[in-house]
C-alpha positions as a Markdown table, in Angstrom:
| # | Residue | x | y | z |
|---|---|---|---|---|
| 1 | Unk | -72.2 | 51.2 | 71.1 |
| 2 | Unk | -73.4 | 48.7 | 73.2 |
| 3 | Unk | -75.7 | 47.2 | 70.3 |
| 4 | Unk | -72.0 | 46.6 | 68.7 |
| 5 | Unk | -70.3 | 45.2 | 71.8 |
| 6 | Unk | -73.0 | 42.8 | 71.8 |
| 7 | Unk | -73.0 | 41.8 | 68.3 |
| 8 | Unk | -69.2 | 41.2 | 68.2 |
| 9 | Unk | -69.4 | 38.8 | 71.7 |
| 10 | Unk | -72.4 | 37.1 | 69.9 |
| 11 | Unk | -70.5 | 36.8 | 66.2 |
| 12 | Unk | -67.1 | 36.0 | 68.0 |
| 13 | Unk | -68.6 | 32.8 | 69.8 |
| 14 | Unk | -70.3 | 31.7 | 66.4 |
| 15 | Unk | -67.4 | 31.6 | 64.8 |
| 16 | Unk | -65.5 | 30.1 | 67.7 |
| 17 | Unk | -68.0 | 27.4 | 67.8 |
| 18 | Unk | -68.3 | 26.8 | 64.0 |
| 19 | Unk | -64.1 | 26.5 | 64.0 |
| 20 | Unk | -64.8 | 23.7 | 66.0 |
| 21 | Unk | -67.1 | 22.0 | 64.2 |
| 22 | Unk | -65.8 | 22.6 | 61.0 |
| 23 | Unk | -69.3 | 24.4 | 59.9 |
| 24 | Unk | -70.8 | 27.7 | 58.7 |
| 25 | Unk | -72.3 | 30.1 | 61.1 |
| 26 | Unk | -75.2 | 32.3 | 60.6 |
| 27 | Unk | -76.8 | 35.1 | 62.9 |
| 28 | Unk | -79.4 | 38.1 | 62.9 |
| 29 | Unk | -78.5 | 41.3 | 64.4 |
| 30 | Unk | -81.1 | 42.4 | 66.9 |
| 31 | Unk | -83.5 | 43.8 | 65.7 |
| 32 | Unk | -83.0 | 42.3 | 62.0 |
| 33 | Unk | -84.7 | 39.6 | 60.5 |
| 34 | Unk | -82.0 | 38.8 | 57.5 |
| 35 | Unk | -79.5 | 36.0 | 58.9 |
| 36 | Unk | -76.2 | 36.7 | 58.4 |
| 37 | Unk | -74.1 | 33.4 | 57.1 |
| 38 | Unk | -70.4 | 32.6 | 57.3 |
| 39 | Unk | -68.9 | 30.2 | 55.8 |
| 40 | Unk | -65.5 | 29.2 | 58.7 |
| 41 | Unk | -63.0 | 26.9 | 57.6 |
| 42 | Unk | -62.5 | 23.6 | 58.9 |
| 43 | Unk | -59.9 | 23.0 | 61.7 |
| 44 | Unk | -57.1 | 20.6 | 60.5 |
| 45 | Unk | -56.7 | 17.2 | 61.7 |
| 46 | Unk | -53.9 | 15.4 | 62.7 |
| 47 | Unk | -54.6 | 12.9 | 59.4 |
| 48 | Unk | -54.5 | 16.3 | 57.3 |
| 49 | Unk | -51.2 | 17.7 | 58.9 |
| 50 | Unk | -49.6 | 14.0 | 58.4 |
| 51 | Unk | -50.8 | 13.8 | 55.0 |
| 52 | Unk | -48.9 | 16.6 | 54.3 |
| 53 | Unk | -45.7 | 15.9 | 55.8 |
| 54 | Unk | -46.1 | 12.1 | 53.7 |
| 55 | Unk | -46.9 | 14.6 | 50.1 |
| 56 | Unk | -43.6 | 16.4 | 51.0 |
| 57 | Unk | -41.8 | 13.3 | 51.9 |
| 58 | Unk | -43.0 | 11.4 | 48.7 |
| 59 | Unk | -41.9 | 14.5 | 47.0 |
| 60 | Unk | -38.5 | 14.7 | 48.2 |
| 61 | Unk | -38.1 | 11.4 | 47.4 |
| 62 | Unk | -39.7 | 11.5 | 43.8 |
| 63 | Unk | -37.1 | 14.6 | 43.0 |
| 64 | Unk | -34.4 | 12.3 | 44.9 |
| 65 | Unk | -34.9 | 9.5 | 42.6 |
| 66 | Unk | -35.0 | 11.3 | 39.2 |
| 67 | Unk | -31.5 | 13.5 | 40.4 |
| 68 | Unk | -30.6 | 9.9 | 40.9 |
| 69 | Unk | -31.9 | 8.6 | 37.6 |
| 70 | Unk | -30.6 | 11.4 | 35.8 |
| 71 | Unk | -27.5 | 11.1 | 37.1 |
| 72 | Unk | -27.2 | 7.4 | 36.2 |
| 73 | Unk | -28.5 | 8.3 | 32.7 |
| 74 | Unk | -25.6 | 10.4 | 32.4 |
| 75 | Unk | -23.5 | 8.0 | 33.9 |
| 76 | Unk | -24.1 | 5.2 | 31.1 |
| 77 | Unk | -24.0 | 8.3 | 28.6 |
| 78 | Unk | -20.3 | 8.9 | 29.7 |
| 79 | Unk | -19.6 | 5.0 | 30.1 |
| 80 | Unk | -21.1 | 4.1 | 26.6 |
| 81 | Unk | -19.0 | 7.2 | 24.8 |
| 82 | Unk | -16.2 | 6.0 | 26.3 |
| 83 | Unk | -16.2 | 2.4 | 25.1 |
| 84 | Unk | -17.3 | 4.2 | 22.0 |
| 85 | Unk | -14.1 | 5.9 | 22.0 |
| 86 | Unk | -12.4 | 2.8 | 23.0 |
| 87 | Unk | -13.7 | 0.8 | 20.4 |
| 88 | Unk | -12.7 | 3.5 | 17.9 |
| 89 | Unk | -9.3 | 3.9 | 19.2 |
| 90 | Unk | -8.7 | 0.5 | 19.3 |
| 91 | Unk | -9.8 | -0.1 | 15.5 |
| 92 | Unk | -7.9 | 3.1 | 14.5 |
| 93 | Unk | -5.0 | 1.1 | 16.2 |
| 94 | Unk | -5.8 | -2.7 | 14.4 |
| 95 | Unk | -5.8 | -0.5 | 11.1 |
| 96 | Unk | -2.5 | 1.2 | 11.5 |
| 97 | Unk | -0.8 | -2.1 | 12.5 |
| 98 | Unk | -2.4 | -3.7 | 9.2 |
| 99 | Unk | -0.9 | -0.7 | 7.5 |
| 100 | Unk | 2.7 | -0.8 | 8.8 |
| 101 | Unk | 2.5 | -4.8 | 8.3 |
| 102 | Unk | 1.7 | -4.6 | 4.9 |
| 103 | Unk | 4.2 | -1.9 | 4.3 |
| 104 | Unk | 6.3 | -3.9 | 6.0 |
| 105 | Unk | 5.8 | -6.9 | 3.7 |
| 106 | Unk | 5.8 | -4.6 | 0.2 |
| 107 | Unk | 9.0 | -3.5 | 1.6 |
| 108 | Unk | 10.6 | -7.1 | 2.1 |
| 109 | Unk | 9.1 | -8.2 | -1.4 |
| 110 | Unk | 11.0 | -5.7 | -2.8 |
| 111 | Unk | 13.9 | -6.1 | -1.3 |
| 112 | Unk | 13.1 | -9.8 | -2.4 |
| 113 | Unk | 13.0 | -9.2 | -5.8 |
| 114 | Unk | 15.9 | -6.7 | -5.9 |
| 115 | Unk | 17.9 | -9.4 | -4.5 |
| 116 | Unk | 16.5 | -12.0 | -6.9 |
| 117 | Unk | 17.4 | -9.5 | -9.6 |
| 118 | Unk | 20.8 | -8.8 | -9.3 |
| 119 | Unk | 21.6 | -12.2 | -8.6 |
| 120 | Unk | 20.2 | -13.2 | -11.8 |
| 121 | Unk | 21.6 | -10.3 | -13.2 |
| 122 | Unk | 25.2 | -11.9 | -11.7 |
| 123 | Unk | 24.4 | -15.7 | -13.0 |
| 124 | Unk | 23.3 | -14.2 | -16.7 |
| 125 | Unk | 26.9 | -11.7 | -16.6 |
| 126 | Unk | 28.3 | -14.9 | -15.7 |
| 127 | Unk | 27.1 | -17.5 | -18.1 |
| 128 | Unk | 28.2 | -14.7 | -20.6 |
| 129 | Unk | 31.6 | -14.2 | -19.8 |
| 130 | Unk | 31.8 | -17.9 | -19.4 |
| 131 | Unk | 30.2 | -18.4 | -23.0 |
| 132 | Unk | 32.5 | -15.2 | -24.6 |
| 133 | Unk | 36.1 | -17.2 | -23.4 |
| 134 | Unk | 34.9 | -20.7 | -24.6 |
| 135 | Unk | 33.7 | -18.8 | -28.1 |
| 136 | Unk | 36.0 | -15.6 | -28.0 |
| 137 | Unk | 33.1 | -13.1 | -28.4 |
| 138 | Unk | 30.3 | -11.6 | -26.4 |
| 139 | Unk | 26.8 | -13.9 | -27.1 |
| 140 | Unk | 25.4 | -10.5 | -27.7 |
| 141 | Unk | 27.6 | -9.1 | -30.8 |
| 142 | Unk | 25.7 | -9.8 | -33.9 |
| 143 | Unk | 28.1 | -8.0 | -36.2 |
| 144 | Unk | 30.1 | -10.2 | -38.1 |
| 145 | Unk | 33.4 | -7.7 | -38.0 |
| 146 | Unk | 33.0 | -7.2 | -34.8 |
| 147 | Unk | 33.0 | -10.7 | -33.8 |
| 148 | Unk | 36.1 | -12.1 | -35.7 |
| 149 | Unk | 37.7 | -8.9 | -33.8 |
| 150 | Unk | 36.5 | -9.9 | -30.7 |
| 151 | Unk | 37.6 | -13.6 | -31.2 |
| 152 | Unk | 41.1 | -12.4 | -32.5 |
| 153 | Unk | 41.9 | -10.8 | -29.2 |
| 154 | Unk | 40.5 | -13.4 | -27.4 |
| 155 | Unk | 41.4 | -16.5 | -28.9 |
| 156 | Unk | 44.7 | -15.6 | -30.7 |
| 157 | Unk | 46.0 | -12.3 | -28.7 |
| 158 | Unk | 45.7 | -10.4 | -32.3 |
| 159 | Unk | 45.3 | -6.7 | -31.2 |
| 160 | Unk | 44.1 | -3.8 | -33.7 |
| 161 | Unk | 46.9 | -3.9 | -35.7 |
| 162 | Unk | 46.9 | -7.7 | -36.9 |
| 163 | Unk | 42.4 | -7.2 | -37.6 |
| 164 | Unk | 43.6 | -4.4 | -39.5 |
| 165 | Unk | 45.2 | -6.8 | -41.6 |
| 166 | Unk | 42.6 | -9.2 | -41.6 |
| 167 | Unk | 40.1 | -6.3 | -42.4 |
| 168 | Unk | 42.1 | -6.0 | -45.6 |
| 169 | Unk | 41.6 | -9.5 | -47.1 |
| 170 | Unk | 38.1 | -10.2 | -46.0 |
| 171 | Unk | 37.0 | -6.5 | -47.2 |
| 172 | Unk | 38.4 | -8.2 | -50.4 |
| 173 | Unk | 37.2 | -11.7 | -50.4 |
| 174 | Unk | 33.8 | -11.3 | -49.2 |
| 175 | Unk | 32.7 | -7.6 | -47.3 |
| 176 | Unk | 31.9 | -9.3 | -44.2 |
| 177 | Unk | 28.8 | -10.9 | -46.0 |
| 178 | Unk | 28.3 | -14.4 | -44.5 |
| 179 | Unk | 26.4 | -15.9 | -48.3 |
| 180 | Unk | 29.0 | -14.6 | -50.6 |
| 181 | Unk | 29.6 | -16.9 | -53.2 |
| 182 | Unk | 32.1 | -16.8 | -56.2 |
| 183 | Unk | 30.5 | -17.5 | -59.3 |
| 184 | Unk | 33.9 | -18.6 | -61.0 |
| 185 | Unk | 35.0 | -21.5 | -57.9 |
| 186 | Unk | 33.1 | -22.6 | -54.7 |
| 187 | Unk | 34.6 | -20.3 | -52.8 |
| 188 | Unk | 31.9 | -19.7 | -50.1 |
| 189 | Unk | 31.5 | -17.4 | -47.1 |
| 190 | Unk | 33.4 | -14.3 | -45.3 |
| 191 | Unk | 36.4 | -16.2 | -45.1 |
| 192 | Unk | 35.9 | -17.4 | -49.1 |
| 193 | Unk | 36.5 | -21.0 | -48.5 |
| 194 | Unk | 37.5 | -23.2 | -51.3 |
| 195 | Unk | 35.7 | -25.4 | -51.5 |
| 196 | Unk | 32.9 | -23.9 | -48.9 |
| 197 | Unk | 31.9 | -26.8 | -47.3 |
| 198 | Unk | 35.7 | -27.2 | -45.6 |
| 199 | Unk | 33.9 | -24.7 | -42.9 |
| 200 | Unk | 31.6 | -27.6 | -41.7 |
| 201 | Unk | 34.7 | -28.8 | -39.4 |
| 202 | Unk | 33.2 | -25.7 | -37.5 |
| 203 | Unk | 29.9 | -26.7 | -37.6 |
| 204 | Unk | 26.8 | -27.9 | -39.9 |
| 205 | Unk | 25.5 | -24.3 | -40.4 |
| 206 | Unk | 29.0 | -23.5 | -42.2 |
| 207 | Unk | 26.4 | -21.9 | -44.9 |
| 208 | Unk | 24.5 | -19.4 | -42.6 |
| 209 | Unk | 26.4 | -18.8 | -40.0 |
| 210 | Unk | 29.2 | -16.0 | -39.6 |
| 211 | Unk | 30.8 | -17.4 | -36.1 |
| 212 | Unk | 31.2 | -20.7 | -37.7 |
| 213 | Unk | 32.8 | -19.4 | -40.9 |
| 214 | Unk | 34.7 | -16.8 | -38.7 |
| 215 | Unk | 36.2 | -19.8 | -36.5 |
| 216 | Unk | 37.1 | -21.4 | -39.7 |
| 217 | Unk | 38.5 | -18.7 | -41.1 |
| 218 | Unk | 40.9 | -17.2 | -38.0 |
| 219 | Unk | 42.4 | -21.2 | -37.7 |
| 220 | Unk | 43.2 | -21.0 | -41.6 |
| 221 | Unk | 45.4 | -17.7 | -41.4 |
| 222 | Unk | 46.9 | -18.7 | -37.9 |
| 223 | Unk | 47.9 | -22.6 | -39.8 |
| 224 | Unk | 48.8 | -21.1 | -42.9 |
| 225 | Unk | 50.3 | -17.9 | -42.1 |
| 226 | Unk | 50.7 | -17.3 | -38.7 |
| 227 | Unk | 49.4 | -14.2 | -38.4 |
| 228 | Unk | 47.0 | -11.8 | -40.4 |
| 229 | Unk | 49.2 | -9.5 | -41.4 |
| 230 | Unk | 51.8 | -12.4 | -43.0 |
| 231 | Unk | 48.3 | -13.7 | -44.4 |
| 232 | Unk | 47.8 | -9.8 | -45.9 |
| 233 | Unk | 51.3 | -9.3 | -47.7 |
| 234 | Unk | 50.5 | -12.3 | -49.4 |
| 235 | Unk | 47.6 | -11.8 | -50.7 |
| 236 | Unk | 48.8 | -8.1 | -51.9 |
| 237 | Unk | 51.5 | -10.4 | -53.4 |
| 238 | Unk | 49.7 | -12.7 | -54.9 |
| 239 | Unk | 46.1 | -11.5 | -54.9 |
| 240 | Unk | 44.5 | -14.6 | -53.1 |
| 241 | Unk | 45.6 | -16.4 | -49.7 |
């Protein structure tokens, strides 16, 4: 026991001293020839123990400053996808105003031209109507029966009964047919003038055209009869008028 006793005092001091120094210690037990070597860490300095604090502190601050960076990353993330947006919303909003204006401009064109079309429309109705009581027809009749009953009423106030009548001699004379021509006279036309060419008081184109001969004819019957149906009982009289 007191071989021990001695070896710890002797191993305790060692190590004390080598603590110190920052070195190894090595001993023999008595009696014993080996040395016994022990390697004792170095005591810390002041410079280690600061250097530390500095790693920590340079630590702290490197996390600091990337929570910082990453947080102003995310920052200009949010900032750039909201001009993004912005930009977005603010062509989505140019393009809908283009739309509505252009609708807006179909629209009045229309309108425009609806309103350039019935007044047209109203000038054409009335340029017609205008043309119909100077001629006693509507421009648009091409029939010739129809005509000479349109410019009865109109120009003489002979209704349906009276172009009855005159139906009856021109069905006779001529059928209606504007290049009729009587191979025994030169008696010409619907209303079988004699001599044909008396219809050019009406007009040059006595020969071809129906309105003229029509005129003609209506001012013959109202000078020489009066009225179609007088005209009528005289030709069933007589068989010409």
């Amino acid at each position: 026991m007191a071989l021990f006793s001695q070896l710890r005092a002797v191993v305790t001091s060692a190590v004390a001293l080598a603590v110190v120094a920052g070195a190894g210690v090595a001993f023999a037990l008595p009696g014993q020839t080996t040395e016994i070597t022990m390697a004792v860490p170095a005591a810390l300095t002041s410079a280690d123990v600061q250097l530390s604090e500095t790693d920590a502190r340079e630590l702290t601050t490197s996390r600091d400053a990337s929570r910082d960076g990453l947080s102003t990353d995310i920052a200009d993330a949010v900032r750039e996808r909201s001009a993004s947006m912005s930009a977005t919303d603010e062509a989505i909003d140019k393009t809908q105003t283009a739309i509505a204006a252009a609708a807006k401009r179909a629209a009045d064109q229309k309108a425009a031209t609806q309103i350039a079309a019935t007044e047209q429309a109203a000038k054409e109705k009335a340029a017609k109507a205008a043309e119909a009581k100077k001629n006693g027809y509507d421009p648009d009749t091409t029939a010739p029966k129809e005509i000479a009953r349109q410019m009865a009423q109109n120009l003489y106030g002979w209704g349906s009964d009276q172009f009855t009548c005159y139906d009856n001699i021109i069905m006779r004379e001529s059928m209606w047919d504007p290049t009729a021509a009587n191979p025994t006279s030169s008696a010409y036309g619907i209303p079988q003038a004699l001599p044909g060419n008396k219809m050019a008081s009406e007009g040059a184109d006595w020969k071809t055209n129906p309105v003229t001969q029509i005129k003609w004819g209506l001012k013959y019957i109202k000078s020489t009869y009066g009225t179609p149906c007088q005209a009528w009982s005289f030709k069933a009289a007589k068989g010409w008028y």
